[in-house]
Each structure stands twice: as C-alpha cells, then as structure tokens.
C-alpha positions in Angstrom: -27.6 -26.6 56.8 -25.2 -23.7 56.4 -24.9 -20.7 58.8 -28.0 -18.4 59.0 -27.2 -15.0 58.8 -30.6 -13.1 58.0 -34.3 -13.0 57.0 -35.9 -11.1 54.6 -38.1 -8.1 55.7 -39.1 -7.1 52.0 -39.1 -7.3 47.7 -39.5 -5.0 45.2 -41.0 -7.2 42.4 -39.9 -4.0 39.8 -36.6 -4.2 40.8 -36.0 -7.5 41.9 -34.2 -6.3 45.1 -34.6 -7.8 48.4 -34.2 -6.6 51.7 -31.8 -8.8 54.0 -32.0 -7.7 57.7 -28.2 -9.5 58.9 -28.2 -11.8 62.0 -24.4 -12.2 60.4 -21.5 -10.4 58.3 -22.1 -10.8 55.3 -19.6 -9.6 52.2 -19.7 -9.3 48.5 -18.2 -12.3 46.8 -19.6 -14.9 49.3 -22.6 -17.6 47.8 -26.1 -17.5 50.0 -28.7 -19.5 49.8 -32.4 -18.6 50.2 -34.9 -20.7 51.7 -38.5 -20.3 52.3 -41.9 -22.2 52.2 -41.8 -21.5 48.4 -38.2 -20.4 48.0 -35.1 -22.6 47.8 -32.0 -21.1 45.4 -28.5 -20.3 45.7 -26.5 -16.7 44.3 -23.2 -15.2 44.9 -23.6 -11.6 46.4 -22.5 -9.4 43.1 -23.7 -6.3 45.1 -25.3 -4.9 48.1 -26.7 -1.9 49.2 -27.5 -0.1 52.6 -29.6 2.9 52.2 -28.8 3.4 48.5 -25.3 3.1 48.8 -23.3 0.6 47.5 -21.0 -1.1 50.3 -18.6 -4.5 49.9 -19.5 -5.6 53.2 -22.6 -5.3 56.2 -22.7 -5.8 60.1 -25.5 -7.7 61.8 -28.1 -5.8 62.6 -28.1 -4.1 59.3 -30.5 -4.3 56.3 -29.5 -4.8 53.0 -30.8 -4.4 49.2 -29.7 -6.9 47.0 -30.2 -7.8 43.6 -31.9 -11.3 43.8 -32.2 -14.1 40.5 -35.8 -15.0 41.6 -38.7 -13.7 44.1 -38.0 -13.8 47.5 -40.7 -13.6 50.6 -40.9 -12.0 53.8 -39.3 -14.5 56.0 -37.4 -16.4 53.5 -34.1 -17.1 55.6 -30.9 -16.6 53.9 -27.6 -18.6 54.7 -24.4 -18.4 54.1 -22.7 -20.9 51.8 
C-alpha cells in the first residue's frame, strides 16, 4: 500500500468535509486514498482547509477539512497515492 499520511478525527455529513489530522505533507493536486472498515475510494485533493482557511499545502501534525466524494469515518486512514 501507498504511503500513510493521516487518519481521520471527524465528518460533517451536511457538508461533506472531513477532518484529516497529517502524519505527512500533504498538498493540493496530489490523489489519496481512503481506507476504513467500510470505506475504500480514491480523490485528488481539489482543496483544503486549516481553520477555515483555504491553504495549497499542510505540515504533519496538522488537521485538515476537505471536501470528500463519499462518507468517511473516524479512523478511516488516508494514503497518499
């Protein structure tokens, strides 16, 4: 498997944003994949945000919102593609 570089801590089913907390960099333009018990699909990171602002790029150690094509779970690990 790919390179883990987070876990999610957190979805807002209204908005269909998750929160990433980064083991990793992680930058817009790059593919993930999410994977959990009932989780498994790929996106490319259109956006991200980091306390309401929107930023190109994160650190580790950082949490991020973003814009997710289907429900994610706390725990769900996310790799990078």
């Amino acid at each position: 498997m790919s390179e883990k570089i987070g876990e999610v801590t957190h979805y807002f089913t209204d908005l269909g944003v998750g929160i990433i907390e980064l083991e990793n960099k992680l930058e817009v333009g790059e593919k993930i994949r999410v994977k959990g018990s009932t989780t498994d699909f790929e996106q490319e990171v259109t956006s991200m945000e980091i306390d309401r602002d929107e930023v190109e790029e994160a650190e580790a150690g950082e949490s991020i919102g973003m814009k997710v094509r289907e429900r994610v779970r706390e725990g769900d690990e996310v790799y990078k593609l």
